[in-house]
N, C-alpha and C positions, 0 to 999 in steps of 0.2 A: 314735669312732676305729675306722677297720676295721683287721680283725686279716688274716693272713696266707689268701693263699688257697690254700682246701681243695679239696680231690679229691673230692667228693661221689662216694656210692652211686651207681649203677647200675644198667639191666637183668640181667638174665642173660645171658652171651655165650654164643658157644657157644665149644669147646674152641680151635678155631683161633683165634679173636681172641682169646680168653685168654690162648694162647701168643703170641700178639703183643704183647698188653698188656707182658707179661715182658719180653718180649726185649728191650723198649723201654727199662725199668724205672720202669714201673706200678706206682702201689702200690693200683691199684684191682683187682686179684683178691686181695689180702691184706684189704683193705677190707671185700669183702662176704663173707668168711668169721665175721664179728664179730658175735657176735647183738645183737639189737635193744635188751635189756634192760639191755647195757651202757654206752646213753648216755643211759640214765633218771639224771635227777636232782631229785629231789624237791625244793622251795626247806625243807619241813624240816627233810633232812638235813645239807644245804649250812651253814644257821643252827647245828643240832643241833653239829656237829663243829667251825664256827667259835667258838661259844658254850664248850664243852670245852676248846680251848684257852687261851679266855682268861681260863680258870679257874685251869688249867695256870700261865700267865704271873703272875697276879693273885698265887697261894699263894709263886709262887719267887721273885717281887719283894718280897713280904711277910719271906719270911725270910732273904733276903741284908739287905734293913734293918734285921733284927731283932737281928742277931747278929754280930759281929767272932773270932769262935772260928775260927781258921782252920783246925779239924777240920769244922766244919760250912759255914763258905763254901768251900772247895774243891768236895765235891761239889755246893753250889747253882751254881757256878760254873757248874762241868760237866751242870748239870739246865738251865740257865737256857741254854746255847749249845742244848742241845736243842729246850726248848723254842718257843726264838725262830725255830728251822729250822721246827718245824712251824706254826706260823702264816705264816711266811713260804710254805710249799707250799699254803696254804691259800689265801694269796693268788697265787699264785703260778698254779692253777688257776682262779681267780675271773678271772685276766688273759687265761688264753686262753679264757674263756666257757664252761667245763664245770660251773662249781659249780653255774651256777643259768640259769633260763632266760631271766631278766629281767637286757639289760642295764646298766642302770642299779644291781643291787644286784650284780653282780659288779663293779661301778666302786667302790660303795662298799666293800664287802670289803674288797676288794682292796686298796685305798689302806688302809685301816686295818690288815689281820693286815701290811702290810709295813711300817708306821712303826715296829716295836722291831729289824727291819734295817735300817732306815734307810737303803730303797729307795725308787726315781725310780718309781712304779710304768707312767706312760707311757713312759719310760724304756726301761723293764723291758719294756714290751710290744713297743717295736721291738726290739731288740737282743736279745729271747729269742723272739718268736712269728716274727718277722717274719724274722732273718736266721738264728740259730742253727738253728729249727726248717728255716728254710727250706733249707737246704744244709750241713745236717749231716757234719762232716771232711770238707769239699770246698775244696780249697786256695786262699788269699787272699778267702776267702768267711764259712768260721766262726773267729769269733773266740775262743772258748770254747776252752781251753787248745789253740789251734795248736800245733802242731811247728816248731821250727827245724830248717834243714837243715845237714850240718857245714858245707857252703860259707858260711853265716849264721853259724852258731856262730865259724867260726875266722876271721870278719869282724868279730868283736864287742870292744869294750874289755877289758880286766882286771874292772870294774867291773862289766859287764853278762855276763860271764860268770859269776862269782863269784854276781849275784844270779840268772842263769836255775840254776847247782845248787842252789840255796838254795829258790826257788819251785818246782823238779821233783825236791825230793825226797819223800817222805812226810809229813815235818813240816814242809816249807815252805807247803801248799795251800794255806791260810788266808791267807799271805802277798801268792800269785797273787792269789787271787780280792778280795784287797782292793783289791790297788793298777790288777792289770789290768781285771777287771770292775766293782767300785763305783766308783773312783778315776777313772777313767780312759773307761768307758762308761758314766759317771752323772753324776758330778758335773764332770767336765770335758770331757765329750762335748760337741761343736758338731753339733746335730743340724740333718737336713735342712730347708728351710721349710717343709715341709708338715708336719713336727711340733714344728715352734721353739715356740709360742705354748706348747701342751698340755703340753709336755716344761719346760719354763720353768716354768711355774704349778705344776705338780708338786714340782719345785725346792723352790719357794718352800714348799711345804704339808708338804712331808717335813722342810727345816730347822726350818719355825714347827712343826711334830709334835714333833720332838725336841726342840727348844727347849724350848717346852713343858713337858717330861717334864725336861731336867734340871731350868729352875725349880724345880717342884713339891717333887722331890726334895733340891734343893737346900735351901728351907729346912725338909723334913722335916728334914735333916742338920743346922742350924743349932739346931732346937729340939732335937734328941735330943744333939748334941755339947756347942752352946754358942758354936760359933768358924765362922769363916771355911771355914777350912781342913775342920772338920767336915763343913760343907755339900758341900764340893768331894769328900770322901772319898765322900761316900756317891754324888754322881752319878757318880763312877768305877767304883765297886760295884755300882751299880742301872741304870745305864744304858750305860757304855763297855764293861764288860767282859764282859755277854752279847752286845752284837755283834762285840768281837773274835774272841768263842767263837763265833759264828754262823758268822764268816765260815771259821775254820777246820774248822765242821762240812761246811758247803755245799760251802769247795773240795774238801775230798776227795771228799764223794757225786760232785759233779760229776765230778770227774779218774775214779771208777771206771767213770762213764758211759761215757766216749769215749776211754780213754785204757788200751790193753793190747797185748800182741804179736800177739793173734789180730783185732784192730780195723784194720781200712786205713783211713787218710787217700789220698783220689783227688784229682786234678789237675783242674783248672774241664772238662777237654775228658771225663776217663773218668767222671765221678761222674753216677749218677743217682738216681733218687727213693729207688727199691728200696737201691742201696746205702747209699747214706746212712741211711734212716729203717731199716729191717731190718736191716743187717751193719754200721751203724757206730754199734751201741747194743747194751744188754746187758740181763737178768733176771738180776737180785740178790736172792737168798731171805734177806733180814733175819729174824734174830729179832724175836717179838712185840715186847717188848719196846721194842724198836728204832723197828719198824714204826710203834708205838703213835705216835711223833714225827713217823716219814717219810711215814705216808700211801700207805702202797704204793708210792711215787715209783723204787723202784729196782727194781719191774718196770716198763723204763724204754721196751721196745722197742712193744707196742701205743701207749705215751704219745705217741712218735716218729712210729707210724705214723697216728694220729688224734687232736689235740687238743679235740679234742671229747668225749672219753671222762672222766668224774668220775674222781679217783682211787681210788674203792671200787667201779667198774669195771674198774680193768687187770687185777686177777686171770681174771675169766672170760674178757674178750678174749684176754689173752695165750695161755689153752687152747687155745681155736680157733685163735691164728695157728698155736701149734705144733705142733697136729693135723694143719692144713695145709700145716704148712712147715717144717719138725722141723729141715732142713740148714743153715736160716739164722738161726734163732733160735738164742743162745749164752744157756746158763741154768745157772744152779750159785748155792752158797752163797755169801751173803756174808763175807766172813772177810779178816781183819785183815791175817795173813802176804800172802797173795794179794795184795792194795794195795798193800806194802811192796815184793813183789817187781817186781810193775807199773813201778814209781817207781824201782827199777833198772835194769829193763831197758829202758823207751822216756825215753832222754835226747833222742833227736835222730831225724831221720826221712828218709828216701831216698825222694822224690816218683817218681824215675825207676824203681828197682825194688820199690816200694812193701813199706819194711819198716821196724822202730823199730831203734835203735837203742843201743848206750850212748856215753857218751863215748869210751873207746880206739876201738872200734869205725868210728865218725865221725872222729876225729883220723887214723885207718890210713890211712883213705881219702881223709882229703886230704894226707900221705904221700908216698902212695904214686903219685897221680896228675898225670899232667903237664898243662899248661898244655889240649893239645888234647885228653886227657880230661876233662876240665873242662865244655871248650866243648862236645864229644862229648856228653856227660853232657845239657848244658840243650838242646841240639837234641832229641836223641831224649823230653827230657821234654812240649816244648810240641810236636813233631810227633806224639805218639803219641795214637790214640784220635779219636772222632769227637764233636761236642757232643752233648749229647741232656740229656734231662728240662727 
């Protein structure tokens, strides 16, 4: 399966077509700023860090069946969403061909650190290398927490408003990304025919994976309870409720990716490589800690700008982008308030004056405006800007 197409390296220009390249928005003078050593990937290390997590996975499946103490399964709970995010980034990198060089063992990977999310992993390749990478907050293009506009907003049911402040608050992410990205780009996705057959089969190999694993666990449950119903607890415990924890670890990393008052969403005519992959992405300095799970993944802007980069790569690349490009690279800590804040302030999004919004905010403005600012409003949005990238 080919993956999205890249920007390869280049000569050296000279400063005039470089300032071409830019003005264009090229992300090949950001490209060869990246030293060479950071798209080394040893097979390894690749093994080395997939092998660790599923030690990780092995001790915290071990003792959520071990134990019914709901002092000690709350935080397995909460270790077990973690952990499953990090095999899942493991796979996750195996999908866009950085783990390793050989692609046949990033297919396997790949397909196995994502069976405890209980992801499509060809799936996963179109819908994340192919369109997400490809046109990053570029409007009707990324799918990945889009903005509603108030004019959408205040077109919306009772019902489907109620659930977009529930899914765009802080504590809804988990929400999002189950029903719009697993739900909806996985399992009820109608994919194109050039990936029906692969995406299908996949289907099939992700259910019979999980299948699988409740079995197993299932009559663990049986033998260790004695009942039916035992068996049933324990695949709830061992299996359901590290991916609902997953999915609300993932939507949030995700939502801090692309989703803040300083991040534009552009229109299909103004968006190009540069803005997308550079200005509508971020560096999030995790604690170790933290890290230890994510993989680096929330230094998230070299990831953006070259999928090809391992993730124990993005630190050195991200150096050099920012040595070279200090005004467009956004970098700071990650930190919890900052997320919450985020999730206040961009409920809704102004495609025409490119800015987020909250709900009063979006409500004012359609208000306040009449019928022919309206119309005013979607002329000047689809006239403005030229195609490009």
């Amino acid at each position: 399966m080919t993956m999205i197409d890249r920007e390869e390296p280049a000569a050296p220009q000279t400063s005039d077509a470089t300032a071409s390249d830019e003005k264009a928005g090229s992300l090949l003078p950001v490209i060869r700023v990246i030293p060479k050593s950071a798209y080394e990937n040893p097979t390894w290390k690749g093994l080395a860090f997939f092998a660790r997590d599923l030690l990780f996975y092995g001790l915290v499946v071990w003792g959520i069946a071990s134990t019914d103490n709901p002092l000690f399964l709350i935080p397995l709970f909460a270790f077990a969403a973690l952990v499953v995010s990090g095999l899942f980034i493991i796979g996750h990198d195996a999908a866009h061909e950085a783990l390793f060089k050989s692609r046949r063992l990033n297919s396997i990977v790949g397909h196995l650190a994502m069976l405890p999310s209980w992801h499509v992993y060809e799936a996963w390749v179109l819908g994340h290398n192919r369109i997400h990478h490809g046109h990053t907050v570029r409007e009707g293009m990324d799918f990945v927490w889009h903005p509603v506009t108030p004019e959408q907003f205040g077109a919306m049911t009772r019902y489907q408003r109620m659930r977009h402040r529930v899914e765009w608050s802080w504590w809804g992410a988990g929400f999002y990304y189950l029903r719009e990205i697993w739900f909806n780009k996985m399992i009820t996705f109608n994919p194109p025919a050039k990936w029906a057959k692969s995406i299908r089969r996949d289907i099939i190999f992700m259910f019979a994976g999980v299948g699988l694993g409740m079995a197993v666990f299932g009559w663990i449950g049986w033998l260790t309870y004695g009942s039916a119903l035992g068996g049933a607890w324990m695949i709830v415990k061992a299996v359901v409720i590290p991916f609902l924890g997953f999915n609300f670890v993932i939507g949030s990393v995700v939502h801090v990716h692309h989703v803040q008052p300083a991040i534009r969403w552009w229109s299909r005519r103004d968006w190009n490589k540069f803005r997308g992959q550079m200005e509508g992405t971020t560096i999030l300095r995790a604690p170790w800690v933290i890290d230890l799970f994510f993989h680096s993944i929330m230094v998230h802007i070299p990831h953006h700008v070259d999928m090809r980069i391992p993730f124990y790569g993005l630190e050195p690349a991200a150096a050099a982008i920012k040595a070279e490009f200090p005004e467009a690279v956004h970098d700071e800590k990650l930190r919890f308030r900052d997320f919450a804040r985020n999730t206040r302030a961009c409920k809704l999004y102004d495609f025409t004056d490119g800015r987020w919004m909250t709900y009063d905010e979006g409500m004012d403005v359609l208000i306040r405006a009449t019928p022919e600012d309206l119309a005013a409003r979607e002329r000047r949005r689809f006239a403005k800007g030229t195609m490009v990238g």
